[in-house]
C-alpha positions as CSV (number, residue, x, y, z in Angstrom):
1,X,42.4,-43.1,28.3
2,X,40.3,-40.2,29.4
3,X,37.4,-41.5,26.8
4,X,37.2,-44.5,28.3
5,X,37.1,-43.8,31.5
6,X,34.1,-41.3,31.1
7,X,32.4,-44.5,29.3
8,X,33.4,-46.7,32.5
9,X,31.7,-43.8,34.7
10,X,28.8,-43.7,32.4
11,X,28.0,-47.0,32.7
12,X,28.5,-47.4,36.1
13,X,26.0,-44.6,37.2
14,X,23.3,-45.5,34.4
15,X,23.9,-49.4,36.2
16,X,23.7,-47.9,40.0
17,X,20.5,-45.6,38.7
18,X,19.0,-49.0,37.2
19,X,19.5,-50.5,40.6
20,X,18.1,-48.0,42.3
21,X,15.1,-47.9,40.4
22,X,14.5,-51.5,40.8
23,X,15.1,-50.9,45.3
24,X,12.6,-48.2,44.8
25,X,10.6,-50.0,43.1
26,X,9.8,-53.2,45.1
27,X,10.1,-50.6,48.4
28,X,6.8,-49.8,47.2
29,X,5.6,-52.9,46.9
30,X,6.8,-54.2,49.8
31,X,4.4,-51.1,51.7
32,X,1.4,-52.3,49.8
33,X,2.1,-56.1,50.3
34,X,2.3,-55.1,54.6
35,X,-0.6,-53.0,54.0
36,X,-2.6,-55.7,52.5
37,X,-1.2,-58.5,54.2
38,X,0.7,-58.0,57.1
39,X,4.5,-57.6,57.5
40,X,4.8,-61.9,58.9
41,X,6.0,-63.8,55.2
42,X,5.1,-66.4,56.4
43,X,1.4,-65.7,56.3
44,X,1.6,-63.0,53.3
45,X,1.8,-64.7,49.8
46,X,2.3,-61.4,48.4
47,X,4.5,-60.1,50.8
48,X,7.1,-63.6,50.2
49,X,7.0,-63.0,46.6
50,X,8.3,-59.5,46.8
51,X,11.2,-61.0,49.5
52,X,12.2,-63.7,46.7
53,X,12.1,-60.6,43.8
54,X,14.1,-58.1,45.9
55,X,16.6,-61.1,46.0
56,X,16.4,-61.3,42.0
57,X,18.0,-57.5,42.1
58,X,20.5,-58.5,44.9
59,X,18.8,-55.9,46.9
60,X,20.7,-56.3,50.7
61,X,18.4,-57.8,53.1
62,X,18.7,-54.9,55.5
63,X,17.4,-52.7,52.9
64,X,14.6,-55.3,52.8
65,X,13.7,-55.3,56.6
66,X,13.8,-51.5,56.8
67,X,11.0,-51.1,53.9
68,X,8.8,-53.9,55.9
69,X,9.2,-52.1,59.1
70,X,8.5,-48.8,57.5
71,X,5.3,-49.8,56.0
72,X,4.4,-50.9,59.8
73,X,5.2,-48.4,61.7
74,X,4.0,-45.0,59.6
75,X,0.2,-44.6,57.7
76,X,0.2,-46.4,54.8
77,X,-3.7,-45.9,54.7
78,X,-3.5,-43.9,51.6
79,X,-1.0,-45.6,49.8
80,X,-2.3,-47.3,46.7
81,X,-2.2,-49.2,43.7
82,X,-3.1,-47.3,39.9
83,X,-3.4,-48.2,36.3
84,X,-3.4,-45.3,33.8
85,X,-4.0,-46.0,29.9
86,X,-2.6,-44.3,27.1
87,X,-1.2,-44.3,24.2
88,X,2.0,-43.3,22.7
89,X,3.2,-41.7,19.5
90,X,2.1,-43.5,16.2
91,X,-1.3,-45.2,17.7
92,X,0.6,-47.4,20.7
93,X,-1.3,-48.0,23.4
94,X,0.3,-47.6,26.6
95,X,-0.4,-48.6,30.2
96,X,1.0,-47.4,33.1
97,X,1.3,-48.9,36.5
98,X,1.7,-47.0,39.5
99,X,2.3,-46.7,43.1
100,X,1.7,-43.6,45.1
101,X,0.9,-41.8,48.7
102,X,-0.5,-38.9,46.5
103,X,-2.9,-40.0,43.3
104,X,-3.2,-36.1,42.3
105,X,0.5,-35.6,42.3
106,X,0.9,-39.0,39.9
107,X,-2.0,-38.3,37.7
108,X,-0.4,-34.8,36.9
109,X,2.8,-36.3,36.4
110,X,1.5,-39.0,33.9
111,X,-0.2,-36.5,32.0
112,X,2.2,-34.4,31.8
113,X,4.6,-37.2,30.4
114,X,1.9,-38.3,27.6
115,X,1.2,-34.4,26.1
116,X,5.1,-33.5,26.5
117,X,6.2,-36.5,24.6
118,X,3.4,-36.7,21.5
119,X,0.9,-39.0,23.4
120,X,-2.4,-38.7,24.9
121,X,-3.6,-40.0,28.7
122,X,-7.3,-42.1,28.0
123,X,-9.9,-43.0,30.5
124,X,-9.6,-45.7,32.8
125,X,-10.7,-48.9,30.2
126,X,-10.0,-47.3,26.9
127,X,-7.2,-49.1,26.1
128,X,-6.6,-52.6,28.7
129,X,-9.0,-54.8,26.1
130,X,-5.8,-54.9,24.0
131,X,-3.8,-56.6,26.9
132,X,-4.1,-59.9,28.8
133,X,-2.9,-60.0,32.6
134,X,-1.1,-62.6,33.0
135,X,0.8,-64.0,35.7
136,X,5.0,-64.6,35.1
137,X,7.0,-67.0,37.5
138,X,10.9,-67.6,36.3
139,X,13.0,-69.8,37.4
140,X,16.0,-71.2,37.2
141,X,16.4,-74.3,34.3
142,X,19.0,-76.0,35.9
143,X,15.8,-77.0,39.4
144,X,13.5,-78.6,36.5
145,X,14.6,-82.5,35.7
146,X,12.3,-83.3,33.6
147,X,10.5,-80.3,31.7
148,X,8.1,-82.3,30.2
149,X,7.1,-83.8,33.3
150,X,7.1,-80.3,35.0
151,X,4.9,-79.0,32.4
152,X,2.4,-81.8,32.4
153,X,2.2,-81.1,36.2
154,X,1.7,-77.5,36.3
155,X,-1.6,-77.7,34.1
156,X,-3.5,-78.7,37.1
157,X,-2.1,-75.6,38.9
158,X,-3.2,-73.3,36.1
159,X,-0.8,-73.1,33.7
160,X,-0.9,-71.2,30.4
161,X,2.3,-71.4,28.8
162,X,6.1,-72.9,29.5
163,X,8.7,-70.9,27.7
164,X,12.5,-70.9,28.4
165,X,15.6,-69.8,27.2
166,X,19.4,-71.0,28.2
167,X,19.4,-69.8,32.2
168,X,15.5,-69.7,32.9
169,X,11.9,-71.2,32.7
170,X,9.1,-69.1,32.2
171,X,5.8,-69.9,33.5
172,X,2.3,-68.7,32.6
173,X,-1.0,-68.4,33.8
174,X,-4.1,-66.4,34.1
175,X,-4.4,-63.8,36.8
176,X,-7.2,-65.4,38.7
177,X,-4.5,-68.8,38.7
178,X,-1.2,-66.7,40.1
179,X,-2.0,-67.2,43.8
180,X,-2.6,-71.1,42.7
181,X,0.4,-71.5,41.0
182,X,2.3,-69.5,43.6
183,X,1.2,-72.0,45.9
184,X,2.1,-75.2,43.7
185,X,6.0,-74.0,43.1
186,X,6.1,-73.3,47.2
187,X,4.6,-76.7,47.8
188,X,7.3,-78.1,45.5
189,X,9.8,-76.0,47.4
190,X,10.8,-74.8,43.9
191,X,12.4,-71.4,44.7
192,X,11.5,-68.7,41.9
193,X,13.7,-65.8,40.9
194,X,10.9,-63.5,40.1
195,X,7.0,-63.2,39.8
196,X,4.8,-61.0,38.8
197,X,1.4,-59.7,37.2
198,X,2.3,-58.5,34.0
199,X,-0.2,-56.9,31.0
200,X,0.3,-58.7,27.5
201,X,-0.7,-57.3,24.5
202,X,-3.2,-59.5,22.6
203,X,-1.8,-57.9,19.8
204,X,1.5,-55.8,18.8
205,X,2.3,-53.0,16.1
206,X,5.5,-52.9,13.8
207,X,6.7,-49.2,13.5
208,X,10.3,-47.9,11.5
209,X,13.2,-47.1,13.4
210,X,12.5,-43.0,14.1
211,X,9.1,-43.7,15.0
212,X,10.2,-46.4,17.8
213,X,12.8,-43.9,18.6
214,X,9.6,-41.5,19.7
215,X,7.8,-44.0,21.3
216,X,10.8,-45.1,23.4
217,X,11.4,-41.4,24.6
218,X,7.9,-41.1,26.2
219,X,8.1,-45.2,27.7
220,X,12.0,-43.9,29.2
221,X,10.2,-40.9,30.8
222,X,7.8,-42.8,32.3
223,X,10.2,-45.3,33.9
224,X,11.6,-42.5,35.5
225,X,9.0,-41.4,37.2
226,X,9.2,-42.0,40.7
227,X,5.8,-43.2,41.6
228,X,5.8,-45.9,38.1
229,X,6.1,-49.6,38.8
230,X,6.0,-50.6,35.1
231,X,5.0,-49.5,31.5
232,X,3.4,-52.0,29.5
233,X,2.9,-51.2,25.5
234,X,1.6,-52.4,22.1
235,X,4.9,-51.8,20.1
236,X,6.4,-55.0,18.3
């Protein structure tokens, strides 16, 4: 009884940490949305689209409203947006986005994760010709009647690829088409459960079991990092 219990407990904290993560996570963007945009949804693209992903967490609406009047009411001048590159153990290449009030403080931090854990931290561009940005819109199968019809009409909006699984559609396009095709699902009042920018690798590497293991430690440190938003990577 006492084992399992201990497993119950484990889960639940490494659930509440994941959730926390996530609130911290689109906190931030939320403060760079209001910074770049404004804190009325209405009239911020960006700033609707990190409303409709804080619901995809279940993040509570008043934890929602307190981040957008944060970022109004204290300097978010120096708060920005970074992309270090890298790569991991066993040739991966790594990149890291991040979002901080203090660039030195996250540039340290990054480094240090990269020479602790058997990788190495590149110059800016040595490493993002491997990767595609790409915008990624999901949404829930069950609002599509017709897929094919739904596909055909998204290529005018931009679209890349249509992918889906039992629960969700996946929608693709190219990052200069994300703000198009944000537009397009609004317009179809088509509510989406996430979007995002996201770096694709063009191409992927198979590694054995222990040397994923390594290259998993260092990706696991840096998703702990406070100032990460996401870690994108090369590994198959």
């Amino acid at each position: 009884m006492g084992r399992i219990f201990e497993k119950r407990k484990y889960k639940m904290f490494a659930r509440f940490a994941k959730m926390s993560k996530a609130f911290n996570r689109i906190g931030r963007e939320i403060v760079i949305a209001v910074k770049s945009g404004g804190s009325d949804p209405k009239l911020n693209s960006r700033l609707r689209i990190c409303i409709q992903n804080a619901k995809s967490v279940n993040m509570p609406k008043d934890r929602v409203d307190a981040a957008i009047k944060r970022a109004t009411q204290k300097d978010t001048s120096n708060y920005s947006e970074i992309v270090y590159e890298g790569y991991a153990p066993h040739g991966i290449a790594v990149i890291v986005e991040c979002a901080t009030d203090n660039p030195t403080r996250t540039v340290a931090s990054i480094r240090h994760h990269f020479k602790e854990n058997g990788g190495t931290l590149g110059q800016t561009g040595s490493i993002a010709f491997v990767f595609e940005r790409k915008g990624l819109f999901k949404i829930k199968k069950d609002l599509i009647q017709d897929i094919d019809s739904f596909e055909l009409d998204l290529i005018d909006f931009g679209l890349d690829d249509l992918t889906g699984d039992d629960e969700f559609l996946y929608i693709y396009t190219s990052f200069h088409d994300f703000g198009l095709m944000q537009k397009a699902l609004e317009d179809k009042n088509i509510e989406t459960a996430s979007a995002e920018l996201q770096y694709i690798p063009t191409t992927t590497k198979e590694l054995i079991q222990t040397e994923q293991d390594e290259v998993h430690v260092l990706i696991n440190t840096l998703e702990d990092d406070d100032d990460v938003q996401s870690v994108y990577h090369t590994m198959h």
